[in-house]
Gaussian input, Z-matrix of N, CA and C with variables (Angstrom, degrees):
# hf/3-21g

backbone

0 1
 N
 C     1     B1
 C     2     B2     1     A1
 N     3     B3     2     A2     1     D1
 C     4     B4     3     A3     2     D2
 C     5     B5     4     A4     3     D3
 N     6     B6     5     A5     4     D4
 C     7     B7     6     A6     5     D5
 C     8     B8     7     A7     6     D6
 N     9     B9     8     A8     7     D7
 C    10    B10     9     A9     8     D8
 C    11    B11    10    A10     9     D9
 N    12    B12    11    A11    10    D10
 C    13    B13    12    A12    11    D11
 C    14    B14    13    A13    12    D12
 N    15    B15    14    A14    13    D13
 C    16    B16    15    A15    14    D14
 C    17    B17    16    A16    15    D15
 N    18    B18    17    A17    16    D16
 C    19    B19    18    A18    17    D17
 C    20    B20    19    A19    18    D18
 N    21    B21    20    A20    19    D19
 C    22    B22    21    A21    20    D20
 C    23    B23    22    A22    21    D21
 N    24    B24    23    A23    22    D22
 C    25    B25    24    A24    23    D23
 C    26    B26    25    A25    24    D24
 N    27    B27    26    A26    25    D25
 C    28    B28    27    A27    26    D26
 C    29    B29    28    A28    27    D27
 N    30    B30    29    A29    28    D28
 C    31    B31    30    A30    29    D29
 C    32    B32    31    A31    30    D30
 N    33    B33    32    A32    31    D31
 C    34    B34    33    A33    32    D32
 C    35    B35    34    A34    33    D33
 N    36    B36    35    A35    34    D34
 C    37    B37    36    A36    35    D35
 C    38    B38    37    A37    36    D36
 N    39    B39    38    A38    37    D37
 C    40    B40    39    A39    38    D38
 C    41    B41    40    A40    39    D39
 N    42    B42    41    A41    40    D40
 C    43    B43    42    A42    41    D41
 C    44    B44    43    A43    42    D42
 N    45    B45    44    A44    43    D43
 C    46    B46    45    A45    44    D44
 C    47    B47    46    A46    45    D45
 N    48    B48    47    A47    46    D46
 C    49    B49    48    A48    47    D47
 C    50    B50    49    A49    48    D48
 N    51    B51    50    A50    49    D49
 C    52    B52    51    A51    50    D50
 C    53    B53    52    A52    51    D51
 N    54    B54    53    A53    52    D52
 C    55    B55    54    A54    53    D53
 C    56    B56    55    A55    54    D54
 N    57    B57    56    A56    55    D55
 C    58    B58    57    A57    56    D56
 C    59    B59    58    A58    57    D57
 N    60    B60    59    A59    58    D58
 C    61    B61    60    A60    59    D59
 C    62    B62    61    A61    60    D60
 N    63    B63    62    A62    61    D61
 C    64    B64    63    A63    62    D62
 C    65    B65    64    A64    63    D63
 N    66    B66    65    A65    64    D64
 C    67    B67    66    A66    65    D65
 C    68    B68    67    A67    66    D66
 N    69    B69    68    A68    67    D67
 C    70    B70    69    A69    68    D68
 C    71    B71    70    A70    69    D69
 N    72    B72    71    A71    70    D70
 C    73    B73    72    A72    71    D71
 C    74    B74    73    A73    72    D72
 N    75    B75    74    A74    73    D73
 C    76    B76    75    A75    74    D74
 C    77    B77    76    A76    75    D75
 N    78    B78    77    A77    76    D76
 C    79    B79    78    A78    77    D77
 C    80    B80    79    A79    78    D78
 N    81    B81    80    A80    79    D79
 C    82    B82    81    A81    80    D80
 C    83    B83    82    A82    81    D81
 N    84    B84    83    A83    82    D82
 C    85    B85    84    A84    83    D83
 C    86    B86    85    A85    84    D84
 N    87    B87    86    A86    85    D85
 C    88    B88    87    A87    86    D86
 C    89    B89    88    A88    87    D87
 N    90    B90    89    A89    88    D88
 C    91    B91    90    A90    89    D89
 C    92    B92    91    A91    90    D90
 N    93    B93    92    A92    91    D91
 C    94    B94    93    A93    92    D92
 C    95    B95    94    A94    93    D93
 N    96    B96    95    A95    94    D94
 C    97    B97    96    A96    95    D95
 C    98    B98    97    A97    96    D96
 N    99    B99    98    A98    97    D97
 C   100   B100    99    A99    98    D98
 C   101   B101   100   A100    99    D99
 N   102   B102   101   A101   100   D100
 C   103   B103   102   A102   101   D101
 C   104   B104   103   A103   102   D102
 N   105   B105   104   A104   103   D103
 C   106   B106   105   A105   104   D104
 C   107   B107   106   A106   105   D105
 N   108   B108   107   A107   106   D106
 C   109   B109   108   A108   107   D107
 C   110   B110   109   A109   108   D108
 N   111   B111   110   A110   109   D109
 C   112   B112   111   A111   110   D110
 C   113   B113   112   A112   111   D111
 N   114   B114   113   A113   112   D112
 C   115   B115   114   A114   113   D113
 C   116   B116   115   A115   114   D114
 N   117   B117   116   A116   115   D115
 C   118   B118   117   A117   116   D116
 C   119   B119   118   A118   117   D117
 N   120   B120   119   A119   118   D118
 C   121   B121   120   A120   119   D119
 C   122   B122   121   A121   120   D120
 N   123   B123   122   A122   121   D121
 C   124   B124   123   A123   122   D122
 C   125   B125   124   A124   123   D123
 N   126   B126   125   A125   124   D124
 C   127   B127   126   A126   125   D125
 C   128   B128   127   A127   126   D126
 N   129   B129   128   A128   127   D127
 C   130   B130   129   A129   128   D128
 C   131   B131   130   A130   129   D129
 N   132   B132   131   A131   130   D130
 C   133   B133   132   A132   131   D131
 C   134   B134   133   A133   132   D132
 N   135   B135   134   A134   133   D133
 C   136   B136   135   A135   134   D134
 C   137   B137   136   A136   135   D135
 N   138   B138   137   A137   136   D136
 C   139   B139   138   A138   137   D137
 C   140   B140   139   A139   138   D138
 N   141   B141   140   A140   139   D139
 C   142   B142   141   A141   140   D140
 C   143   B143   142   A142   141   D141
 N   144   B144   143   A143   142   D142
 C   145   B145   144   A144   143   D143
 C   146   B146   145   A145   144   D144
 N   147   B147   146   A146   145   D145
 C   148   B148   147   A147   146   D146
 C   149   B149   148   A148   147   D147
 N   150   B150   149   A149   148   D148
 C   151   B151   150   A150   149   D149
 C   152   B152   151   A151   150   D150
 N   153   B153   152   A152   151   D151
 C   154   B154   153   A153   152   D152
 C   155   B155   154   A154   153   D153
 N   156   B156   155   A155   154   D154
 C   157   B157   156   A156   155   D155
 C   158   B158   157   A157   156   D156
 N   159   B159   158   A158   157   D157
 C   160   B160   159   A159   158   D158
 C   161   B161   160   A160   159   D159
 N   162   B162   161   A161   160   D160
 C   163   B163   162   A162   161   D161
 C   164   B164   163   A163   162   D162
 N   165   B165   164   A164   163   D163
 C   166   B166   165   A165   164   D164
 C   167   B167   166   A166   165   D165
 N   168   B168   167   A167   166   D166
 C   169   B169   168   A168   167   D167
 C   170   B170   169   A169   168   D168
 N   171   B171   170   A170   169   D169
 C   172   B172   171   A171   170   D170
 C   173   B173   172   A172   171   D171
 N   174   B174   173   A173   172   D172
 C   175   B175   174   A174   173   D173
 C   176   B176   175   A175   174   D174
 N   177   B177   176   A176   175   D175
 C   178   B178   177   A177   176   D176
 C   179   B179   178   A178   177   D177
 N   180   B180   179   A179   178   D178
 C   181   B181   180   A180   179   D179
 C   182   B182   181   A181   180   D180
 N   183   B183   182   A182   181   D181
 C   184   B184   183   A183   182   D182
 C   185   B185   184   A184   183   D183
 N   186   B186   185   A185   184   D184
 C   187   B187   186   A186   185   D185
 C   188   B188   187   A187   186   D186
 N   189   B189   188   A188   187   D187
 C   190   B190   189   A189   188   D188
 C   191   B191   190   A190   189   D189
 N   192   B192   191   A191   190   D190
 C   193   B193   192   A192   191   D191
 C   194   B194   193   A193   192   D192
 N   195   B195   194   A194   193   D193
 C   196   B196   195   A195   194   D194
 C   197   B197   196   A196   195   D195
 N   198   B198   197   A197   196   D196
 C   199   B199   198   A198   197   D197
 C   200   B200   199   A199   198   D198
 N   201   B201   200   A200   199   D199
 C   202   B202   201   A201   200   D200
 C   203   B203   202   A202   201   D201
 N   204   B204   203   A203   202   D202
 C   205   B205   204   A204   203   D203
 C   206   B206   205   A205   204   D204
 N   207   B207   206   A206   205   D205
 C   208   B208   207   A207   206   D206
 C   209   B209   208   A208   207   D207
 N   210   B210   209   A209   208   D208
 C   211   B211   210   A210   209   D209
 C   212   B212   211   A211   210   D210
 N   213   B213   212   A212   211   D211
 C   214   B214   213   A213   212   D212
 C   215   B215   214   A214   213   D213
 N   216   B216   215   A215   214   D214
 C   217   B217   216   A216   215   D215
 C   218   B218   217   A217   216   D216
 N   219   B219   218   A218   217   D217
 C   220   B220   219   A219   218   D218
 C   221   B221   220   A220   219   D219
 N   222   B222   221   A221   220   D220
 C   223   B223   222   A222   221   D221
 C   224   B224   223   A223   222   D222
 N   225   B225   224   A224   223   D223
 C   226   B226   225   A225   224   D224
 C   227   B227   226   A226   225   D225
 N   228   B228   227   A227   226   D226
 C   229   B229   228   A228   227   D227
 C   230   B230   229   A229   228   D228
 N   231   B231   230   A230   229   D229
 C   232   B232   231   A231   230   D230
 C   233   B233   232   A232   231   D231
 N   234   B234   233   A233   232   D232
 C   235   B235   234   A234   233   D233
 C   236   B236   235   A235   234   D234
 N   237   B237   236   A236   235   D235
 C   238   B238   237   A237   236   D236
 C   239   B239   238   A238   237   D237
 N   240   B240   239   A239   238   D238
 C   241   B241   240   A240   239   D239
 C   242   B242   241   A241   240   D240
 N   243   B243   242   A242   241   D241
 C   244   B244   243   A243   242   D242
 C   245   B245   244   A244   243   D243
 N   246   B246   245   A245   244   D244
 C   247   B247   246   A246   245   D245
 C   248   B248   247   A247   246   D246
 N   249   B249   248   A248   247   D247
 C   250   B250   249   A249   248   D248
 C   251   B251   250   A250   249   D249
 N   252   B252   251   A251   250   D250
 C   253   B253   252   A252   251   D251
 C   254   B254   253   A253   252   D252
 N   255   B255   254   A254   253   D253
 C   256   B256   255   A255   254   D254
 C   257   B257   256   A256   255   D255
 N   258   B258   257   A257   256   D256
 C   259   B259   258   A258   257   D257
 C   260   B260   259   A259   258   D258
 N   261   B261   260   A260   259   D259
 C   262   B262   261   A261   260   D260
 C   263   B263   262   A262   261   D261
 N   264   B264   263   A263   262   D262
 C   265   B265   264   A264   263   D263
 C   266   B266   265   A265   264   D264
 N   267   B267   266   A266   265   D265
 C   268   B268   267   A267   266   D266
 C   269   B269   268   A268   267   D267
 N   270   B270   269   A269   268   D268
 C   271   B271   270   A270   269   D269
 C   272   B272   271   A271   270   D270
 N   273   B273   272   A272   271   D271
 C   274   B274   273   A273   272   D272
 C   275   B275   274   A274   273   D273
 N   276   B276   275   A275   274   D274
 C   277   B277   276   A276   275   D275
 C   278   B278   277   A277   276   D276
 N   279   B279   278   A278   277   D277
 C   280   B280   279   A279   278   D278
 C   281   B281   280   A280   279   D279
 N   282   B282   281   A281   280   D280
 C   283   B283   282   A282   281   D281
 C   284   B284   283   A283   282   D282
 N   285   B285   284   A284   283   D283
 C   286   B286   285   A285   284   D284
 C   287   B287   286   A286   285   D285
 N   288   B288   287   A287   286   D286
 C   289   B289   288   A288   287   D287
 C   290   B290   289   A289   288   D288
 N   291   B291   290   A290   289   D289
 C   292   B292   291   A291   290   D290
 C   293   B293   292   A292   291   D291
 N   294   B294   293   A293   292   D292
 C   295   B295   294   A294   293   D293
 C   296   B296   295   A295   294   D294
 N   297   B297   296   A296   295   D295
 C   298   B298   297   A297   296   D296
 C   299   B299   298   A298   297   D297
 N   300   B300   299   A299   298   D298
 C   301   B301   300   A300   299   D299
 C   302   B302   301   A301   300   D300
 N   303   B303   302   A302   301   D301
 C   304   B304   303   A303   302   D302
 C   305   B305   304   A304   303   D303
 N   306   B306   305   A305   304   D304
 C   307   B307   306   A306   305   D305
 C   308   B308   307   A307   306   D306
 N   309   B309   308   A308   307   D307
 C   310   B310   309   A309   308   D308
 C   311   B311   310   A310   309   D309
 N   312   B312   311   A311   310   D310
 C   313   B313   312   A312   311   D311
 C   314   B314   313   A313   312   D312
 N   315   B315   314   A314   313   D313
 C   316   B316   315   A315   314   D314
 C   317   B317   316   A316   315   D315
 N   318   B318   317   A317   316   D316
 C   319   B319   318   A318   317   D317
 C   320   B320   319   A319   318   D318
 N   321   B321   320   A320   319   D319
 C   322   B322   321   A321   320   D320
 C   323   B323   322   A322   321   D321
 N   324   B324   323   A323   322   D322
 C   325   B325   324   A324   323   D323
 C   326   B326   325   A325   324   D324

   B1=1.4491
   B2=1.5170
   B3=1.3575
   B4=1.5432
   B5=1.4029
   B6=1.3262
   B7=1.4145
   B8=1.4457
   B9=1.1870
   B10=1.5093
   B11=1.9142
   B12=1.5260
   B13=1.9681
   B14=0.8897
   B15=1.1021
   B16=1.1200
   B17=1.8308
   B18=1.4090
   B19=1.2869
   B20=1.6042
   B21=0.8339
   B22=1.0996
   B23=0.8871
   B24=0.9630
   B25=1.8901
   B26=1.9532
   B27=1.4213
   B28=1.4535
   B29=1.1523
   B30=1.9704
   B31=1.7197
   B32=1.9243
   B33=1.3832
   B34=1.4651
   B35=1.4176
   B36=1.1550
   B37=1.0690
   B38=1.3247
   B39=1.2192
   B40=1.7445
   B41=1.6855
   B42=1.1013
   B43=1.6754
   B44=1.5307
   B45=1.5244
   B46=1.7790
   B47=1.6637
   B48=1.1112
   B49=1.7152
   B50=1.9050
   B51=1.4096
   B52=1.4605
   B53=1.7210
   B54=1.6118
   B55=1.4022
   B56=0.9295
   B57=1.7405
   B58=1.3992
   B59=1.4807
   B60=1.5815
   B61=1.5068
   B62=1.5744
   B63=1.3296
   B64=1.6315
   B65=1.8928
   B66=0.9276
   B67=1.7049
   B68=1.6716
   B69=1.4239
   B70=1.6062
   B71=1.6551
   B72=1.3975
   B73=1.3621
   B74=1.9440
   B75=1.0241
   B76=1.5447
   B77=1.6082
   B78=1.8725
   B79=1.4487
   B80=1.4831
   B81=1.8125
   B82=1.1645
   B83=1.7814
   B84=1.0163
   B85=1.5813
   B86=1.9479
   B87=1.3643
   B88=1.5808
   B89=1.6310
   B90=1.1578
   B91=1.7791
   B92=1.1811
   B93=1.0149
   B94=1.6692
   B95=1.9752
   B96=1.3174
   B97=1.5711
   B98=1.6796
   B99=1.1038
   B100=1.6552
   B101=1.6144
   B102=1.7244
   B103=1.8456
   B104=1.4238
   B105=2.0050
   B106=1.3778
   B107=1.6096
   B108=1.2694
   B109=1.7059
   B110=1.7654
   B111=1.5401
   B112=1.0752
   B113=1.8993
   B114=1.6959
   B115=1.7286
   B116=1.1639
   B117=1.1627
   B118=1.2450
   B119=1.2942
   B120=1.4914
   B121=1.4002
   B122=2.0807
   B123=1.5684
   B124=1.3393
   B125=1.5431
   B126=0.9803
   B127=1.8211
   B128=1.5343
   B129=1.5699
   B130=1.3976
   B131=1.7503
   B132=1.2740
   B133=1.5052
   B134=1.5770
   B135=1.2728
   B136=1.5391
   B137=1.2893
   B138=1.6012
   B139=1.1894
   B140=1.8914
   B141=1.0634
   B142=1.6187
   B143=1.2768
   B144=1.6576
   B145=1.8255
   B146=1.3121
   B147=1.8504
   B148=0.7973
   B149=1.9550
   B150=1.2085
   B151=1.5614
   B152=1.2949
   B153=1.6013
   B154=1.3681
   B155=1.9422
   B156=1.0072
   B157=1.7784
   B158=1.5886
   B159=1.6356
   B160=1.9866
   B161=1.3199
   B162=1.2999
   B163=1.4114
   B164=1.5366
   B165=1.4075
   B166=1.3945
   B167=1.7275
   B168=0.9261
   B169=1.4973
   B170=1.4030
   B171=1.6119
   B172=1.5782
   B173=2.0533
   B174=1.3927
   B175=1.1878
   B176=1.9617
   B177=1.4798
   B178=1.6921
   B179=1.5323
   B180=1.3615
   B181=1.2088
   B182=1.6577
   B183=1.3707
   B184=1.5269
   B185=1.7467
   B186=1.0898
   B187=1.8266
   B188=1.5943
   B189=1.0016
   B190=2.0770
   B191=1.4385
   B192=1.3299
   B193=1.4824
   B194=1.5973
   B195=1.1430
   B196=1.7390
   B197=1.0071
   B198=1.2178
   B199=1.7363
   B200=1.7203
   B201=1.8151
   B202=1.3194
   B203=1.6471
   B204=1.6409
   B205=1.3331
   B206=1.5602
   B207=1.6791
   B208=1.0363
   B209=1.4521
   B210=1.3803
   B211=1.7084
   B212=1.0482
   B213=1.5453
   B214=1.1842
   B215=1.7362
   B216=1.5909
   B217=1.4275
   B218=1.7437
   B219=1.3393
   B220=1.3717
   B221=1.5022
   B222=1.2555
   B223=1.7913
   B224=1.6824
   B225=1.3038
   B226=1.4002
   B227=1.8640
   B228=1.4211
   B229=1.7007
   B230=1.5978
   B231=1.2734
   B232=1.8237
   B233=1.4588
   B234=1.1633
   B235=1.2901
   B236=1.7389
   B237=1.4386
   B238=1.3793
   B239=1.6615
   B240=1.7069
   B241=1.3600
   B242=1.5415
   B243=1.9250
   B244=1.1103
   B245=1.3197
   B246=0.9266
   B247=1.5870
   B248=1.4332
   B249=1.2681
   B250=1.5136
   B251=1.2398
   B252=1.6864
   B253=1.2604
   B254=1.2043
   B255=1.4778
   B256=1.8097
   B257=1.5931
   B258=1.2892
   B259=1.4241
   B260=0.9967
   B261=1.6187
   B262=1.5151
   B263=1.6711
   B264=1.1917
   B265=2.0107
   B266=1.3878
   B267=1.6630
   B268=1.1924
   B269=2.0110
   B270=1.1478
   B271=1.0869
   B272=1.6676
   B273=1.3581
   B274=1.2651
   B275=1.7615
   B276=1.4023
   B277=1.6076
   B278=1.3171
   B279=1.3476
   B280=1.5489
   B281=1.3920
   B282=1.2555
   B283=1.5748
   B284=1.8006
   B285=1.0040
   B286=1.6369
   B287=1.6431
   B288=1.2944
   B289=1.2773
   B290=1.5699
   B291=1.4525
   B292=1.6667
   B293=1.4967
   B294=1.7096
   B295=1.1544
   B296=1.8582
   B297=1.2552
   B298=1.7216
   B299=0.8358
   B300=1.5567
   B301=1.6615
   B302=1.5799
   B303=1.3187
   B304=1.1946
   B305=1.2727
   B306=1.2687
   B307=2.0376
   B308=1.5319
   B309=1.1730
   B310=1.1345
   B311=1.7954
   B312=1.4171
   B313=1.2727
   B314=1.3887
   B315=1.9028
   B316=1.4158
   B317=1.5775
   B318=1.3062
   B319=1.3811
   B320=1.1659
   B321=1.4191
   B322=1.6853
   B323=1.2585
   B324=1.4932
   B325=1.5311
   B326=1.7873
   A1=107.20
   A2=122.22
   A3=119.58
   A4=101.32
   A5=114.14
   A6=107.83
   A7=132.79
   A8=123.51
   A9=146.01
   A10=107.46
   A11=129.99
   A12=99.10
   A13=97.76
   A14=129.59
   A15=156.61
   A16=111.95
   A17=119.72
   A18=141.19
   A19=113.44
   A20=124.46
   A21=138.72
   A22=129.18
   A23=135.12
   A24=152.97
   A25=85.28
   A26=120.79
   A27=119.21
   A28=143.89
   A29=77.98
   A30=101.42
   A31=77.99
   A32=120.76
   A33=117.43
   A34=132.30
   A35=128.20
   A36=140.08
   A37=160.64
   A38=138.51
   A39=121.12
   A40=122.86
   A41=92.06
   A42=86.75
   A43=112.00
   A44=127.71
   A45=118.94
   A46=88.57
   A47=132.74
   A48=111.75
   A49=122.39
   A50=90.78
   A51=112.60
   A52=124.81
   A53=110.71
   A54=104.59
   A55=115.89
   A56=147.87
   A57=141.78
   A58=113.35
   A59=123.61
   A60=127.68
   A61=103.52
   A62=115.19
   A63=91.41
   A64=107.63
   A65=95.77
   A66=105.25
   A67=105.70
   A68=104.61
   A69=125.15
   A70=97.84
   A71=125.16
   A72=114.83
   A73=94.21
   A74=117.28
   A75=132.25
   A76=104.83
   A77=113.72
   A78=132.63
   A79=106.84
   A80=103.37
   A81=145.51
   A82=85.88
   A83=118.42
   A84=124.25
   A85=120.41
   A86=92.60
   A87=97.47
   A88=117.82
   A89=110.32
   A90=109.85
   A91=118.32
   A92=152.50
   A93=147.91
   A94=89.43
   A95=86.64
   A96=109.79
   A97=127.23
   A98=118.78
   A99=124.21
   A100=102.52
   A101=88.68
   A102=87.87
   A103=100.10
   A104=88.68
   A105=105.11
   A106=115.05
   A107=106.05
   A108=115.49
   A109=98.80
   A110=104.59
   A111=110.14
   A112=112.90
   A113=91.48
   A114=93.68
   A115=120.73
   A116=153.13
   A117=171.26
   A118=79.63
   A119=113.17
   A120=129.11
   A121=88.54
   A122=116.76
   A123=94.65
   A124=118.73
   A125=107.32
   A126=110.33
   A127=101.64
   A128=97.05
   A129=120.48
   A130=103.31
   A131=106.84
   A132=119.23
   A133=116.82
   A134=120.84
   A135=124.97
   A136=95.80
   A137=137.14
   A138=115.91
   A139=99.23
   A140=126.28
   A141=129.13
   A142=83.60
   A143=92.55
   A144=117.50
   A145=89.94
   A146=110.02
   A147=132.68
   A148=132.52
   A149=86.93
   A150=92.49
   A151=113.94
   A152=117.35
   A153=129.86
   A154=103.35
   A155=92.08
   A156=103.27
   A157=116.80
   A158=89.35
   A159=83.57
   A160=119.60
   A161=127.57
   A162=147.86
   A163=105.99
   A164=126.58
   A165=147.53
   A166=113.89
   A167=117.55
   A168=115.74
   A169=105.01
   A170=106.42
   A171=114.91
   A172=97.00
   A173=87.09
   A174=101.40
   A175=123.86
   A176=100.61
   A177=90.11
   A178=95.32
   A179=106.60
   A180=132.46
   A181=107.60
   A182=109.06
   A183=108.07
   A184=106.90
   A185=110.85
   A186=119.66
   A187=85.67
   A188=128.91
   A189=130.14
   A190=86.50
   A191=126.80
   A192=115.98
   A193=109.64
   A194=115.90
   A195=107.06
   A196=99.70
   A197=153.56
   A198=153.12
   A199=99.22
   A200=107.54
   A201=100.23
   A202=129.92
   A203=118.22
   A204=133.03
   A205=106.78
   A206=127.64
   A207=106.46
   A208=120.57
   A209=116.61
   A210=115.82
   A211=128.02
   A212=117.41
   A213=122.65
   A214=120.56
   A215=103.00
   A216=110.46
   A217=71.82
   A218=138.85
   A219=138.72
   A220=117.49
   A221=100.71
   A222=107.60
   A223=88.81
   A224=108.68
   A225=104.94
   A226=128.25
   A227=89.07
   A228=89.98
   A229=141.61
   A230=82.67
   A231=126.23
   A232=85.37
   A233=137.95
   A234=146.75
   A235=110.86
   A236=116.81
   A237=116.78
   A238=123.54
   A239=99.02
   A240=104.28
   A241=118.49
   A242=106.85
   A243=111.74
   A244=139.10
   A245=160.91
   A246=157.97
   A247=124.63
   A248=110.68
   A249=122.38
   A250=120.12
   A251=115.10
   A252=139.15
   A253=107.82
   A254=127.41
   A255=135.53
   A256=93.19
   A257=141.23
   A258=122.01
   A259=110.84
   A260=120.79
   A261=144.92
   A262=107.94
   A263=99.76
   A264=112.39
   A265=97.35
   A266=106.32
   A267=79.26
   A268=90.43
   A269=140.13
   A270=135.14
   A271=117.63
   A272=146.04
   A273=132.66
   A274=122.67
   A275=86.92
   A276=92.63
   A277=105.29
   A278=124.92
   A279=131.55
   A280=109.82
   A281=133.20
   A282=140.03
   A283=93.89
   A284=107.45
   A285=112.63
   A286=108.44
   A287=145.97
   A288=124.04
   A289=124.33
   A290=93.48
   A291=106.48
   A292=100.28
   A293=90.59
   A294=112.84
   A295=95.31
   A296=124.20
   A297=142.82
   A298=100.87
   A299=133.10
   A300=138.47
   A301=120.08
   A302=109.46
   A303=107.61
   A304=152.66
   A305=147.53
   A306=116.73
   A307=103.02
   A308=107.74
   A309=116.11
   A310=120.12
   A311=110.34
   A312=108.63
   A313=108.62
   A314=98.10
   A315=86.18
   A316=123.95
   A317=137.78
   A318=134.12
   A319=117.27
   A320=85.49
   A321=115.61
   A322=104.58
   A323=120.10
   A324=124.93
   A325=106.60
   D1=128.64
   D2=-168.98
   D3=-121.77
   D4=121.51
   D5=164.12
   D6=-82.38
   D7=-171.57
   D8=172.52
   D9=-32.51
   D10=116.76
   D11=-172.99
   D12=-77.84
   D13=171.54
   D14=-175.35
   D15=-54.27
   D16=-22.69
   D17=165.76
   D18=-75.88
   D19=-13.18
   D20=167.18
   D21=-99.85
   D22=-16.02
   D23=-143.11
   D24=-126.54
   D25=-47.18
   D26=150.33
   D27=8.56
   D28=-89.01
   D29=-144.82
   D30=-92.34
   D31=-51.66
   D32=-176.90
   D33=-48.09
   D34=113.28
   D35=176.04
   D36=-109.02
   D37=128.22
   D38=-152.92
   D39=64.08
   D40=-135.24
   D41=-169.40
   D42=-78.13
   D43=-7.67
   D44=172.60
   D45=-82.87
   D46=-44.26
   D47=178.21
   D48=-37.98
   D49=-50.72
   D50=168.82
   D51=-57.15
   D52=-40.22
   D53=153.62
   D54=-87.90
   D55=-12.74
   D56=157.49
   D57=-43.36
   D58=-52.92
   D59=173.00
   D60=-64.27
   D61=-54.30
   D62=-164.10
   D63=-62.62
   D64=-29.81
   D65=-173.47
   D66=-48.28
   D67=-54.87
   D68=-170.37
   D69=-69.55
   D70=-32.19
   D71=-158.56
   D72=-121.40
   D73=29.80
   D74=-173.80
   D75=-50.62
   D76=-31.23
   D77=-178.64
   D78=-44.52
   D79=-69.45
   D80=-145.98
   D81=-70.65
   D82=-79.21
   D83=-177.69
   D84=-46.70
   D85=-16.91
   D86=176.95
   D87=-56.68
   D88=139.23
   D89=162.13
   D90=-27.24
   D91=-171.25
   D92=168.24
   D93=-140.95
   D94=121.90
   D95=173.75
   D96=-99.09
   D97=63.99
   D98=-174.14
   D99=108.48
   D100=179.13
   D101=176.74
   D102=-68.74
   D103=175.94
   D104=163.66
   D105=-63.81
   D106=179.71
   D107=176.23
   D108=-92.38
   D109=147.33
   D110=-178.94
   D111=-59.57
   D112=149.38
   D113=175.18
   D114=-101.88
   D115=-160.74
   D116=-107.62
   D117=-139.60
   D118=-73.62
   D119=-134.90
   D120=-127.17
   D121=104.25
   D122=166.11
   D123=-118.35
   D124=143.96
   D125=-165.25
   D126=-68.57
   D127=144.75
   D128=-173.74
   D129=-158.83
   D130=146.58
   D131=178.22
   D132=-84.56
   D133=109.04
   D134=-175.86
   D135=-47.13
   D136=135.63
   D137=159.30
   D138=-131.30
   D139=164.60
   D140=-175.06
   D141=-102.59
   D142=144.54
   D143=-179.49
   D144=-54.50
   D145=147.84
   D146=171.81
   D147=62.96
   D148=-2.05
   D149=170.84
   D150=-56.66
   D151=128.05
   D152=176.40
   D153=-75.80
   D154=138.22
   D155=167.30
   D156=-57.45
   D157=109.18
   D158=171.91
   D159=-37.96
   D160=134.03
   D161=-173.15
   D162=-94.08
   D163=85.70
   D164=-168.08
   D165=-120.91
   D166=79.25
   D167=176.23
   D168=-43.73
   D169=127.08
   D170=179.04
   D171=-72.38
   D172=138.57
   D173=160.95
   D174=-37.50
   D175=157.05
   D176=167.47
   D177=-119.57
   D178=147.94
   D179=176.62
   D180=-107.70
   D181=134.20
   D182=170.34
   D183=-61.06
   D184=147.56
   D185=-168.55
   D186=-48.21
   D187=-76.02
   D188=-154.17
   D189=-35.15
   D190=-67.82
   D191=-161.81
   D192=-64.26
   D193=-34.66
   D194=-177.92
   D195=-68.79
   D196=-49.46
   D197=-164.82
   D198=-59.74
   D199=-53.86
   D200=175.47
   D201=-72.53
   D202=-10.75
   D203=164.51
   D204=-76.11
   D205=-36.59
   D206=178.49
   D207=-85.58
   D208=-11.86
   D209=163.96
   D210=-67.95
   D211=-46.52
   D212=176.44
   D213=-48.22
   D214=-39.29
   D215=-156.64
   D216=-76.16
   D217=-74.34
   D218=-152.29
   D219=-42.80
   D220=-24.88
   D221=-176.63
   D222=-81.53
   D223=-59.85
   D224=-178.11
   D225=-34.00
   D226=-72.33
   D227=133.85
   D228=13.48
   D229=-87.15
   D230=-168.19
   D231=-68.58
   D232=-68.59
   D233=-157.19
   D234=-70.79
   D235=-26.30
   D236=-174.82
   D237=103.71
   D238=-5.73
   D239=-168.21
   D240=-78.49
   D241=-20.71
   D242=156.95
   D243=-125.84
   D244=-168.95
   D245=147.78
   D246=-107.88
   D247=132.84
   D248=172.26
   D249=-71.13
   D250=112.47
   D251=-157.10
   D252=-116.19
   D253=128.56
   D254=-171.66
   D255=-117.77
   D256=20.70
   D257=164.85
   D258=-111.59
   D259=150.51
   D260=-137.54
   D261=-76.78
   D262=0.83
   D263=-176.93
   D264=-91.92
   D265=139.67
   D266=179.12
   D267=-136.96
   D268=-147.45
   D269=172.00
   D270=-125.16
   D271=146.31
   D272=145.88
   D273=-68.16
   D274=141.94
   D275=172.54
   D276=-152.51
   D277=-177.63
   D278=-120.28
   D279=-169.70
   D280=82.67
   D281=-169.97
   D282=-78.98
   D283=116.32
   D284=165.80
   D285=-103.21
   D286=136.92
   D287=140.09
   D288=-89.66
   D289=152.65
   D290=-174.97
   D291=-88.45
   D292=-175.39
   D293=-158.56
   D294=-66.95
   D295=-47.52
   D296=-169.01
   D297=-62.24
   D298=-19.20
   D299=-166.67
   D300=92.21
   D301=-5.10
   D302=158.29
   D303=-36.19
   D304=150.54
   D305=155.76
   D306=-88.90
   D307=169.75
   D308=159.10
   D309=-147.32
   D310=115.29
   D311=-155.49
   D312=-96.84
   D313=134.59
   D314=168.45
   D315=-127.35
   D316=164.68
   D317=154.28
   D318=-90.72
   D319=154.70
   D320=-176.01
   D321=-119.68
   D322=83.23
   D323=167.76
   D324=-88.49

């Protein structure tokens, strides 16, 4: 992916510089459509045979946020970005709202 040269990056100014980058980096800003492609190397948790799953009571969420944790994950879902997982591990995550009123969810790996 090649950007803007450096001669350009120059003479351009204000807000056409600003659609020059998004234009050039149009990839980078796209939605993300399914997982990534497999790596070389993909992360996984060493675990010793037979280790039982830490026993961690999931948090409670007031209902508004669980309704909005369970959509989010389902669109997510829907979209390919995650997969539906039946083993006893599970992850923390973290409903923030934004400034627009949004959530915005995060993990804690």
């Amino acid at each position: 992916m090649a950007g803007p040269s450096g001669s350009q990056l120059h003479a351009t100014q204000g807000p056409d510089l600003l659609d020059l980058l998004l234009d050039e980096l149009a990839d980078v800003f796209a939605a993300p459509v399914g997982l990534p492609p497999p790596r070389a190397r993909d992360h996984f948790i060493h675990l010793l045979p037979g280790t039982p799953p830490v026993a961690v009571h999931p948090y409670r969420y007031p209902q508004l946020q669980k309704d909005e944790l369970e959509r989010q994950c389902r669109a997510m879902e829907e979209q390919g970005l995650i997969q539906h997982s039946s083993l006893a591990f599970s992850v923390s995550v973290l409903l923030v709202k934004k400034s627009d009123g949004t959530w915005r969810l995060y993990v804690d790996f």
